[in-house]
mmCIF file of the N, C-alpha and C atoms, coordinates in Angstrom:
data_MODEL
# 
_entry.id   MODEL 
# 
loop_
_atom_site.group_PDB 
_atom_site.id 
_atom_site.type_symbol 
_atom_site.label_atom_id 
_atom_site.label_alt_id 
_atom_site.label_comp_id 
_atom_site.label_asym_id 
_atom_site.label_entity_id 
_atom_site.label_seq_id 
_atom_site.pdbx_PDB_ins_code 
_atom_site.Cartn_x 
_atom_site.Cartn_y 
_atom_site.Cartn_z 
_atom_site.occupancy 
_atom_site.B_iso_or_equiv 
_atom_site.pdbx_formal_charge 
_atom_site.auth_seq_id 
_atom_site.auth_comp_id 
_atom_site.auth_asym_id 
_atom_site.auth_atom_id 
_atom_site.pdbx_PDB_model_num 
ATOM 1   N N  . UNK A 1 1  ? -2.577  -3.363  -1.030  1.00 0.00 ? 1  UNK A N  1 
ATOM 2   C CA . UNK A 1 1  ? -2.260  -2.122  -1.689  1.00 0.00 ? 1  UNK A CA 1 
ATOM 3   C C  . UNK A 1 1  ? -2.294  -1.008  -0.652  1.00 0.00 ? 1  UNK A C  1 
ATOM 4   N N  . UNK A 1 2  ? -1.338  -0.270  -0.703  1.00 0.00 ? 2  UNK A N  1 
ATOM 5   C CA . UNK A 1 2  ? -1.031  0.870   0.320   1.00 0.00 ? 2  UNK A CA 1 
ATOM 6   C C  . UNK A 1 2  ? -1.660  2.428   -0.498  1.00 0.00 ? 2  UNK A C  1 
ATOM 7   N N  . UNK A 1 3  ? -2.398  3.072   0.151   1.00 0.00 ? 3  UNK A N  1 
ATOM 8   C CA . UNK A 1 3  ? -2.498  4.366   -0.536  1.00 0.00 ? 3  UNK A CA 1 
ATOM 9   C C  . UNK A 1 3  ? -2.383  5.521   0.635   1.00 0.00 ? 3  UNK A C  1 
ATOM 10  N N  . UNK A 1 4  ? -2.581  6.886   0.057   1.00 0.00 ? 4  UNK A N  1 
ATOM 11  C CA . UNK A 1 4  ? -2.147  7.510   1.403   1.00 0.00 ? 4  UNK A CA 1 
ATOM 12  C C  . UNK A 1 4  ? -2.677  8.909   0.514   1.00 0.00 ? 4  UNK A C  1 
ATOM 13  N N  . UNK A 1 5  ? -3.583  9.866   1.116   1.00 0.00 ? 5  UNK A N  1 
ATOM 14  C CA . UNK A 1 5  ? -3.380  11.346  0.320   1.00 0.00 ? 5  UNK A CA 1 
ATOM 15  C C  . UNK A 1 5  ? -2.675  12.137  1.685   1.00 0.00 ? 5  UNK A C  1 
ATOM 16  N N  . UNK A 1 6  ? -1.376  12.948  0.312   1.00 0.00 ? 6  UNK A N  1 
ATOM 17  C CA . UNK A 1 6  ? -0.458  13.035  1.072   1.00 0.00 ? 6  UNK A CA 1 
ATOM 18  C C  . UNK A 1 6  ? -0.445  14.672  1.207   1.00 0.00 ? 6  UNK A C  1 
ATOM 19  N N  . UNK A 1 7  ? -0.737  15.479  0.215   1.00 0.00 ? 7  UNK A N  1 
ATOM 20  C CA . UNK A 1 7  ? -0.999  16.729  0.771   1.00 0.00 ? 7  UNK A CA 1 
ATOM 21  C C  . UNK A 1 7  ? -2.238  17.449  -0.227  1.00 0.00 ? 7  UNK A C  1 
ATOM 22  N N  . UNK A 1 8  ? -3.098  18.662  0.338   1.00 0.00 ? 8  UNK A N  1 
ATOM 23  C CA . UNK A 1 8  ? -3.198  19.297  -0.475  1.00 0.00 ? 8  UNK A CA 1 
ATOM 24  C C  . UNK A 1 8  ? -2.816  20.703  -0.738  1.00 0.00 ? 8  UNK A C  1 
ATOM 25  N N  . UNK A 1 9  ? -2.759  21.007  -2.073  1.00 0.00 ? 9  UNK A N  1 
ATOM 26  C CA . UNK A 1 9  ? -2.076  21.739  -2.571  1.00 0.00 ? 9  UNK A CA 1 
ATOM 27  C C  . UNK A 1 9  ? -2.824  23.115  -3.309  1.00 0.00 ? 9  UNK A C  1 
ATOM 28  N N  . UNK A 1 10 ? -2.775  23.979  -3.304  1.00 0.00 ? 10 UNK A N  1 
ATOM 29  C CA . UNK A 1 10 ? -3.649  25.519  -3.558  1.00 0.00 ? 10 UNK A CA 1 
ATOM 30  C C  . UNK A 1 10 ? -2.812  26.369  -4.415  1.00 0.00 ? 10 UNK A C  1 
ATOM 31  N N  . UNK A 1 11 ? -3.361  26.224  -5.682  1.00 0.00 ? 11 UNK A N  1 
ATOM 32  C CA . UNK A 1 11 ? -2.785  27.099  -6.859  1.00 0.00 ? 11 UNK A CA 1 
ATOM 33  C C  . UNK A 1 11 ? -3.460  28.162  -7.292  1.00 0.00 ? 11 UNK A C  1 
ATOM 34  N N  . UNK A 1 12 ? -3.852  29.596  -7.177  1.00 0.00 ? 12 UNK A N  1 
ATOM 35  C CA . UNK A 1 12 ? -4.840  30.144  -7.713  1.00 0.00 ? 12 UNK A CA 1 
ATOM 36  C C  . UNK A 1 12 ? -6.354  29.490  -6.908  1.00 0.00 ? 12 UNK A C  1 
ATOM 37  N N  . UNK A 1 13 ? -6.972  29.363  -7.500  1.00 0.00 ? 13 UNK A N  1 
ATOM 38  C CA . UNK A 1 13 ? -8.426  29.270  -7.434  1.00 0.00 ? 13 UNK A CA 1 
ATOM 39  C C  . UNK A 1 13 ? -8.905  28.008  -7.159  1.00 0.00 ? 13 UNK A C  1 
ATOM 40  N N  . UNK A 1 14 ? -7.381  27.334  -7.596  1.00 0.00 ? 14 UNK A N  1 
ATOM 41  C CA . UNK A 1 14 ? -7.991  25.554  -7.701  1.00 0.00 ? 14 UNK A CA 1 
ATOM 42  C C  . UNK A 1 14 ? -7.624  25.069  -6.671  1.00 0.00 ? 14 UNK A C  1 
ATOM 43  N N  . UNK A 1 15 ? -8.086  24.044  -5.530  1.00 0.00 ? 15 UNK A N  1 
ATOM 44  C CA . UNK A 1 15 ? -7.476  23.143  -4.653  1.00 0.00 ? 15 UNK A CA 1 
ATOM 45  C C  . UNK A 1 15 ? -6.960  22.022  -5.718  1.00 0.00 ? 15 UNK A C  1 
ATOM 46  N N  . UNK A 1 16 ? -5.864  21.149  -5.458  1.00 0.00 ? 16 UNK A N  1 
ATOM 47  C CA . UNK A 1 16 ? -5.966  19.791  -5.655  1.00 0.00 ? 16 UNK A CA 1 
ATOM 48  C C  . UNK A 1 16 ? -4.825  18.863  -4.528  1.00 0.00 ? 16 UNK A C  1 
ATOM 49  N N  . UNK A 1 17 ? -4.922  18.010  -4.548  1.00 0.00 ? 17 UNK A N  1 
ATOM 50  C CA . UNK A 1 17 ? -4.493  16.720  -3.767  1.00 0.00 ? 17 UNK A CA 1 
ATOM 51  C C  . UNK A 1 17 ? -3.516  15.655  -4.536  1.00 0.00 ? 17 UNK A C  1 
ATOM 52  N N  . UNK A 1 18 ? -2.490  15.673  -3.715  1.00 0.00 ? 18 UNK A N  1 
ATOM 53  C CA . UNK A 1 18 ? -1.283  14.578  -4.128  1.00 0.00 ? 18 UNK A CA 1 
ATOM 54  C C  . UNK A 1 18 ? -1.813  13.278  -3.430  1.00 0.00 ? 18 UNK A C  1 
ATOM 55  N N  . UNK A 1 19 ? -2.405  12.435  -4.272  1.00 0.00 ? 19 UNK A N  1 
ATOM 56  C CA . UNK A 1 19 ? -2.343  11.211  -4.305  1.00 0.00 ? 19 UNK A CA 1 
ATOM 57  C C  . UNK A 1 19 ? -0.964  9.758   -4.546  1.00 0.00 ? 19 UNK A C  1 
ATOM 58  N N  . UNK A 1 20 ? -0.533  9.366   -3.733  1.00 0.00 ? 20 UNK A N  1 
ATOM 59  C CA . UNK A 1 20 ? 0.235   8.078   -3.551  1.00 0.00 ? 20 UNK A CA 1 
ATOM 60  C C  . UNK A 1 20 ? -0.180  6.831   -3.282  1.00 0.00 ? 20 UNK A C  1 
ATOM 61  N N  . UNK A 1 21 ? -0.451  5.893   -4.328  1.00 0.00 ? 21 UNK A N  1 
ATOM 62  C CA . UNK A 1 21 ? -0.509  4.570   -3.753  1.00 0.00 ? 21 UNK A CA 1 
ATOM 63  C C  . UNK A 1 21 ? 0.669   3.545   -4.446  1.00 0.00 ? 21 UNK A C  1 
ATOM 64  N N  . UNK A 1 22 ? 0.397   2.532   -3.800  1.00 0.00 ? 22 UNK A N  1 
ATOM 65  C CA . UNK A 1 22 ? 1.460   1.479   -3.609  1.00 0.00 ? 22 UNK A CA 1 
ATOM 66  C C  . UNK A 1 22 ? 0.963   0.366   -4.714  1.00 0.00 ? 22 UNK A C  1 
ATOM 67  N N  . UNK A 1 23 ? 1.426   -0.257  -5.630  1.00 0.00 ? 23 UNK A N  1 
ATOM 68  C CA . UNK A 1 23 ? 0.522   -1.230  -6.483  1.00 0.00 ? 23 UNK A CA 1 
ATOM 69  C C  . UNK A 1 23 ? 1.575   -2.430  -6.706  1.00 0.00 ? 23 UNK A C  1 
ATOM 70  N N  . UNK A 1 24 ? 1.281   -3.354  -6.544  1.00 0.00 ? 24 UNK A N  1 
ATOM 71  C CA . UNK A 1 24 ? 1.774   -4.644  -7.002  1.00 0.00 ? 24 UNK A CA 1 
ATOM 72  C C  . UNK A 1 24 ? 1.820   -5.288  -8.318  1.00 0.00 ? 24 UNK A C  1 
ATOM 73  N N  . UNK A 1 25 ? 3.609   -5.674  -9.037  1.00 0.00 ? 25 UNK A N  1 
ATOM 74  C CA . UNK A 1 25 ? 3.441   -5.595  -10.180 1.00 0.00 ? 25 UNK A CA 1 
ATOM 75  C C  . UNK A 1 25 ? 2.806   -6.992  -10.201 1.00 0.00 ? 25 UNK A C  1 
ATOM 76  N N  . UNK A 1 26 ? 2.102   -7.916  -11.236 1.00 0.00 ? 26 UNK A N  1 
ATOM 77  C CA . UNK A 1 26 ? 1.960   -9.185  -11.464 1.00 0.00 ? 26 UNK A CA 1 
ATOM 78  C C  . UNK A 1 26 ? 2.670   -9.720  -12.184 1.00 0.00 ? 26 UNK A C  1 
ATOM 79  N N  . UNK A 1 27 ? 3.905   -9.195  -12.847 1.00 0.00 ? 27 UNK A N  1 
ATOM 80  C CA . UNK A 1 27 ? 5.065   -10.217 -13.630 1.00 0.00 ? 27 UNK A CA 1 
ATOM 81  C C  . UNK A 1 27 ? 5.888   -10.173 -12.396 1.00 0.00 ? 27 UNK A C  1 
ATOM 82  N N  . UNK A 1 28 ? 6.338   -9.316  -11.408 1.00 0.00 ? 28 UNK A N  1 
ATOM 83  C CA . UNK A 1 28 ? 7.786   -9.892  -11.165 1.00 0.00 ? 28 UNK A CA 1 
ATOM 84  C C  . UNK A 1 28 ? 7.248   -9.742  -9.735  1.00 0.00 ? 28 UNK A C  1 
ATOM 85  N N  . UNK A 1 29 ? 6.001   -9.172  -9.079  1.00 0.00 ? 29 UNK A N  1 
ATOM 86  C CA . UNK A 1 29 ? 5.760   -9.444  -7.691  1.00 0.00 ? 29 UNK A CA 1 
ATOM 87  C C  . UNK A 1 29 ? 6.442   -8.262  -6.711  1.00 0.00 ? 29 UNK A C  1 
ATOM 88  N N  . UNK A 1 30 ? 7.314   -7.270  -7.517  1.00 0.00 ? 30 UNK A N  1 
ATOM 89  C CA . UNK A 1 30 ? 7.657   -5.825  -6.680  1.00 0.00 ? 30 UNK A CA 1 
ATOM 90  C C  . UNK A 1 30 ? 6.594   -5.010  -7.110  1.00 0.00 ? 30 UNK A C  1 
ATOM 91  N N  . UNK A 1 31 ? 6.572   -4.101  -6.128  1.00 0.00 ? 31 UNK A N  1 
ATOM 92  C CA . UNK A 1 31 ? 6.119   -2.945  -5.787  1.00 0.00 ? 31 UNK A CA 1 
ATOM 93  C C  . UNK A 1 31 ? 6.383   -1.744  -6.612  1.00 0.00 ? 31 UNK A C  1 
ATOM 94  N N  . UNK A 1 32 ? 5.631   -1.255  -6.886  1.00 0.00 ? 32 UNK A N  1 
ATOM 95  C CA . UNK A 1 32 ? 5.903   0.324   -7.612  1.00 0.00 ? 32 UNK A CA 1 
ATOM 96  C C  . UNK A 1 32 ? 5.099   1.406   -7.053  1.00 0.00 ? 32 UNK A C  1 
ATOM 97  N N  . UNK A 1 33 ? 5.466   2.881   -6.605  1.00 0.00 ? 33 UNK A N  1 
ATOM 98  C CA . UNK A 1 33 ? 4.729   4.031   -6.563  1.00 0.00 ? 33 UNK A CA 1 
ATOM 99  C C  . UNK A 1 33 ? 3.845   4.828   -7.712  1.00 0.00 ? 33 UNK A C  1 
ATOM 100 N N  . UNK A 1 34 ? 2.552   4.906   -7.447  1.00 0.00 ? 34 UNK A N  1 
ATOM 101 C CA . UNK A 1 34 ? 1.579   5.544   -8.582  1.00 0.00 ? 34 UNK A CA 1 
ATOM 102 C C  . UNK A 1 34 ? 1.362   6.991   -7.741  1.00 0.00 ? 34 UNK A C  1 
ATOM 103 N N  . UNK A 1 35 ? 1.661   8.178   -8.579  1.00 0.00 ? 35 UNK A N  1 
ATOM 104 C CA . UNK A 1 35 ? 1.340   9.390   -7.869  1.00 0.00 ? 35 UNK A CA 1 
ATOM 105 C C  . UNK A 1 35 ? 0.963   10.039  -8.986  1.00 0.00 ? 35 UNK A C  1 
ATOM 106 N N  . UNK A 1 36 ? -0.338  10.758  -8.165  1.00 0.00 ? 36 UNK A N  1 
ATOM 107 C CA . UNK A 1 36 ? -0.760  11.299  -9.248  1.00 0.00 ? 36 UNK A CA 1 
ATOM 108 C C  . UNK A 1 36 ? -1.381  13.107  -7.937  1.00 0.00 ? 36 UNK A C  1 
ATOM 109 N N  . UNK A 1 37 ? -1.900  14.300  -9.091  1.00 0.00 ? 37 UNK A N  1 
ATOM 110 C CA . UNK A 1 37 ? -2.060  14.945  -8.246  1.00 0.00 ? 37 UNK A CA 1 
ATOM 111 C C  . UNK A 1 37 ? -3.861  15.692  -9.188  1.00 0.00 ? 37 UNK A C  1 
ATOM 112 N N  . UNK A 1 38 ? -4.621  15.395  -8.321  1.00 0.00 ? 38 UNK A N  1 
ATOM 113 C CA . UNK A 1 38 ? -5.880  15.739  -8.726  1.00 0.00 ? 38 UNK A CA 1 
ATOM 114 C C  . UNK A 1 38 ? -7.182  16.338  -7.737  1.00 0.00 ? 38 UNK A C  1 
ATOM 115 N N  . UNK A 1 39 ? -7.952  17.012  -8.554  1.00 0.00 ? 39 UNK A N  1 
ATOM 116 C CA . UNK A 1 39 ? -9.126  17.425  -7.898  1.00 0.00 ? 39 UNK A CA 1 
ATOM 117 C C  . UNK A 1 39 ? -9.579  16.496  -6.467  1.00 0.00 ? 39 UNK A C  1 
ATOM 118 N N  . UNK A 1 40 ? -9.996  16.930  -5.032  1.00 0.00 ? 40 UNK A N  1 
ATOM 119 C CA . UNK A 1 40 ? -10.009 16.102  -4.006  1.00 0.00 ? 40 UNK A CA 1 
ATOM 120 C C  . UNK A 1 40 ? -11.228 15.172  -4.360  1.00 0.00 ? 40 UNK A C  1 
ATOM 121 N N  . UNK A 1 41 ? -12.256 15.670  -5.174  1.00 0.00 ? 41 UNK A N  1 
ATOM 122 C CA . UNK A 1 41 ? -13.093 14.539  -5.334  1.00 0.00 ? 41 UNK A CA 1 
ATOM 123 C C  . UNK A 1 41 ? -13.104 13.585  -6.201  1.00 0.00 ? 41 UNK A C  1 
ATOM 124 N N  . UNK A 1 42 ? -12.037 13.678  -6.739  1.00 0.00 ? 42 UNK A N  1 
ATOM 125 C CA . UNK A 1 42 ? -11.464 12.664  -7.630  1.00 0.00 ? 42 UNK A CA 1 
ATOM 126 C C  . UNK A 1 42 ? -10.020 11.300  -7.140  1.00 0.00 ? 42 UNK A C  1 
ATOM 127 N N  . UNK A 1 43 ? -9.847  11.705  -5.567  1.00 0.00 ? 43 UNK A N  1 
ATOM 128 C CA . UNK A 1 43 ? -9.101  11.015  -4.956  1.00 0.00 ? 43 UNK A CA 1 
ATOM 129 C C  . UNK A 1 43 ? -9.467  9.485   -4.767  1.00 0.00 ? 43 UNK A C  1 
ATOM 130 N N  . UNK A 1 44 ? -10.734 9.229   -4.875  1.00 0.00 ? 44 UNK A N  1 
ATOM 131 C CA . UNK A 1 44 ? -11.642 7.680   -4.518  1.00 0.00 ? 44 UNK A CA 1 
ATOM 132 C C  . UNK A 1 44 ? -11.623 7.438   -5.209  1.00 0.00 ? 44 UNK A C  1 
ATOM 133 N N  . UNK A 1 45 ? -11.646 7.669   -6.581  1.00 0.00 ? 45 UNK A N  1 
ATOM 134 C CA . UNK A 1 45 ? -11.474 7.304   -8.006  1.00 0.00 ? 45 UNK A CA 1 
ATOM 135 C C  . UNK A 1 45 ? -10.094 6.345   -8.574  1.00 0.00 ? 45 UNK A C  1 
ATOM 136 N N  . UNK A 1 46 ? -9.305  7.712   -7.807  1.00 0.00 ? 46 UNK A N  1 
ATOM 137 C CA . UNK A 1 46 ? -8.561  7.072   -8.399  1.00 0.00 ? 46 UNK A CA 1 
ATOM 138 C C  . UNK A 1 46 ? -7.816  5.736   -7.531  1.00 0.00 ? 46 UNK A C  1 
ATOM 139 N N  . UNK A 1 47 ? -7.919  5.312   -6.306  1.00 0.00 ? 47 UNK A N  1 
ATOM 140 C CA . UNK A 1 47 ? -7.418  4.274   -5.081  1.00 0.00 ? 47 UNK A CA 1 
ATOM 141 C C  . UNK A 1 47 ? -8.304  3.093   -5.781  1.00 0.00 ? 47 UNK A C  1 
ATOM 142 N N  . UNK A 1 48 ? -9.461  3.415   -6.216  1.00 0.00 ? 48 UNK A N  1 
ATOM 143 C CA . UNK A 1 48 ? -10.212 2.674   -7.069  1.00 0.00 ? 48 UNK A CA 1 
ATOM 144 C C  . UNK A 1 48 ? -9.716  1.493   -7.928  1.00 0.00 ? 48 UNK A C  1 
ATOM 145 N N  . UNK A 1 49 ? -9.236  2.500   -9.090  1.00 0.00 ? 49 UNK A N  1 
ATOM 146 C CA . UNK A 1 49 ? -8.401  1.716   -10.146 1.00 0.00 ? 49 UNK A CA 1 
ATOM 147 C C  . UNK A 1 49 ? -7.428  1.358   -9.487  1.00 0.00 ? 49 UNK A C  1 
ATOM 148 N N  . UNK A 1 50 ? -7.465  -0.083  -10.633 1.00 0.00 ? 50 UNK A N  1 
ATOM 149 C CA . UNK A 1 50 ? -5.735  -1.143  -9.982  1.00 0.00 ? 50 UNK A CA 1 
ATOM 150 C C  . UNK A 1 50 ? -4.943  -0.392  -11.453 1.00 0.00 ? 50 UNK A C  1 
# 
């Protein structure tokens, strides 16, 4: 599984972080992109979950 934090990002008051990882489907064996964009201490969390 490939992951990568790819930027962070500053709106107002809040930091948060674009998260990208890479996940492997188990029916057909391709690849799909999961992006999500969240609080930075919530980045381990989420590389975490499959």
């Amino acid at each position: 599984m490939a992951k990568k934090s790819v930027a962070t990002l500053q709106s107002g008051s809040k930091r948060l972080t674009k998260a990208i990882k890479m996940v492997k489907s188990p029916k057909t064996g391709s690849y799909a992109f999961v992006e999500t964009i969240t609080d930075p201490s919530q980045v381990k969390e989420f590389f975490k979950k499959n």
